[in-house]
N, C-alpha and C positions, 0 to 999 in steps of 0.2 A: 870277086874280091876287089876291094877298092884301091889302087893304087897308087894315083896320084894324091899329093896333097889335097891341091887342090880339091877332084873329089870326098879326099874325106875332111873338109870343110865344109863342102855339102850336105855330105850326109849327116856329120854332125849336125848345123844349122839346122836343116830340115829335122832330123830325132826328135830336137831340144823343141820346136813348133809344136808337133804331132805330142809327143809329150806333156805340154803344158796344155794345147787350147784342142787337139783331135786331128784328124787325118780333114778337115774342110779347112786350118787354117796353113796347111804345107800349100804356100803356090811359091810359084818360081821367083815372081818379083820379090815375096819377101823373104825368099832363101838369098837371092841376091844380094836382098838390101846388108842382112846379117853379116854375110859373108864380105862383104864389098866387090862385087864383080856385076857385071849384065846380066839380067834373067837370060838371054842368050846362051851366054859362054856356060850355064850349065848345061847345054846340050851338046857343049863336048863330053860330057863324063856322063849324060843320063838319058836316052831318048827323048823319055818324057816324063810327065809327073810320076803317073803309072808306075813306071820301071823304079821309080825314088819311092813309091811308095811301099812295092811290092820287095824291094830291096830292107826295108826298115822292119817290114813284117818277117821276111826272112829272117834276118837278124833276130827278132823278138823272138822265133819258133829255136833259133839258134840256141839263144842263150838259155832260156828253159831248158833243152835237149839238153845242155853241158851241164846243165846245174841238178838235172836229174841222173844224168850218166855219172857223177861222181857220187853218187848211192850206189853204181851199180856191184860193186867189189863186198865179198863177204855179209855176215850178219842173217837174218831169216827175209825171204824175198815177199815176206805178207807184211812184217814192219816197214821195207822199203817199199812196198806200195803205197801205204798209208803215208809216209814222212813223203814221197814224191807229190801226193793229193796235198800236203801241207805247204810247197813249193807252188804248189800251181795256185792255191788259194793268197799264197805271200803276195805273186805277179800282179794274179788279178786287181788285188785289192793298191798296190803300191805302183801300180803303170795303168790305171785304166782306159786312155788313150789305147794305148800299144794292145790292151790286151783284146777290146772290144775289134780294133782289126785284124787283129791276126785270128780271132776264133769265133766272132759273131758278126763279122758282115758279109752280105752275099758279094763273093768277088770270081769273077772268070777263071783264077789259076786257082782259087782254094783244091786241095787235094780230097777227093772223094772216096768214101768208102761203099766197097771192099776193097776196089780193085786198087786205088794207090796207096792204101794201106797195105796190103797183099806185097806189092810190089816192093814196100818199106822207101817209100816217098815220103813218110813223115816222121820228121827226126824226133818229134815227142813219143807218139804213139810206139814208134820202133822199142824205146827203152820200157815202157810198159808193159807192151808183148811179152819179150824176152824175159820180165820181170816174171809174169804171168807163168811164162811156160816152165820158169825153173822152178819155181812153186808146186807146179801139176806135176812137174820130175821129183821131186824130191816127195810126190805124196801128199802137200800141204792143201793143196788146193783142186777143187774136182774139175774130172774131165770137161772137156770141153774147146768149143774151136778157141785159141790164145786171143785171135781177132775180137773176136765176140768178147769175150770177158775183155780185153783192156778198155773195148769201143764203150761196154758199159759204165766202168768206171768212173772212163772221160766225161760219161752222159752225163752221171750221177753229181759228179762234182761240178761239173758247169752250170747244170739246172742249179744247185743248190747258188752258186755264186749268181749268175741271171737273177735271180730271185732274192737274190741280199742287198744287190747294188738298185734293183729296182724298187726296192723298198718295200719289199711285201714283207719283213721279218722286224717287229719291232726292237729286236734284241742292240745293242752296241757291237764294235765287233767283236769285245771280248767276248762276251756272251754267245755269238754268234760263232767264232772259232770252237766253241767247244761242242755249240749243236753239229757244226760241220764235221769235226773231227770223230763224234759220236757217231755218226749217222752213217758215216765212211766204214768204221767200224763192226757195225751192224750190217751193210754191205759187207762184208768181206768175211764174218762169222759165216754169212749164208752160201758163202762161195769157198769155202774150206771143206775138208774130206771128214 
C-alpha cells in the first residue's frame, strides 16, 4: 500500500501515463516532470520502474476482483458469472492500456496456472472459482475441477476481447457486446447440469 503522499502522487502520475499513452510511456523523468520532484526522489517510494509498474497492474487486477466480489452475495451463480464476463469486457474495453498489461503481456511475476491459481494468488480468478463451485453445489453447473472451468471461461472471454480490439470482428461495440454476451451464454448452457 502506498503511503506516503508523496508516493501516491506517483502513482497517480504514472496510472494517468499508462492510462492514456501504455505502459512504454511511464518512465521516471516524466512521472517526475508531472509530479514536480526528481526522477530520483521517486526511488524513495518505488525501486524501480518495474515495481511502479507491477504496482498499477496490481491495482488493475485489484479493482476488477472488488468489482466482481460485489456480485459475489445472493442471486443464481450462472447469472453472476455472466454479469462478471460483462465487467471484464466493460475494463477491457474502457482502460485498454491497464487491461493489455495486467492480462496479455508476457511479464516475470504474471501468476501462472494451476499452481498459483490452486494457491488462490489471483484476486480475479479466486471469485470466479468460488462462483464456479457454488454453481456445481447447488446442482447448476456440471462436475468438474472449479480451476478448469473458471480458467475456461477466462479463455473464452479474453480470446473473444483479443479478437474485438484487434479488429478481426467487423461488428461496432454494440453489436459486438451482444455477440460477446451471446457466445458467453452458449458457453455456459454447455457447462450447466
Amino acid at each position: 500500500m502506498v503511503k506516503s503522499p508523496t508516493a501516491e502522487r506517483i502513482l497517480h502520475a504514472a496510472h494517468a501515463l499508462f492510462e492514456r499513452e501504455g505502459a512504454d510511456a511511464v518512465s521516471m523523468r516524466r512521472i517526475a516532470d508531472a509530479v514536480g520532484i526528481t526522477p530520483m526522489a521517486i526511488y524513495r517510494h518505488f525501486p524501480n520502474r518495474e515495481a511502479l509498474l507491477r504496482r498499477i497492474s496490481d491495482d488493475s487486477f485489484n479493482e476488477i476482483a472488488h468489482r466482481w466480489d460485489a456480485l459475489r452475495e445472493g442471486g443464481d451463480p450462472v447469472a453472476r458469472l455472466l454479469a462478471i464476463q460483462r465487467i471484464y469486457l466493460d475494463y477491457a474495453l474502457a482502460h485498454p492500456h491497464l487491461f493489455d498489461h495486467a492480462f496479455s503481456v508476457r511479464r516475470e511475476d504474471a501468476r501462472r496456472f494451476p499452481e498459483d491459481f490452486h494457491a488462490r494468488r489471483s484476486p480475479t480468478l479466486n471469485v470466479v472459482h468460488d462462483t464456479v463451485l457454488e454453481g456445481q453445489r447447488a446442482g447448476l453447473l456440471c462436475a468438474g475441477d472449479p480451476w478448469d472451468i473458471a480458467m475456461t471461461l477466462w479463455v473464452h472471454s479474453h480470446g473473444l476481447v483479443a479478437l474485438y480490439r484487434a479488429g478481426r470482428f467487423s461488428y461496432d461495440e454494440r453489436r459486438f457486446r451482444t455477440f460477446y454476451e451471446a457466445s458467453l451464454e452458449r458457453l455456459l448452457d454447455g457447462l450447466k447440469t
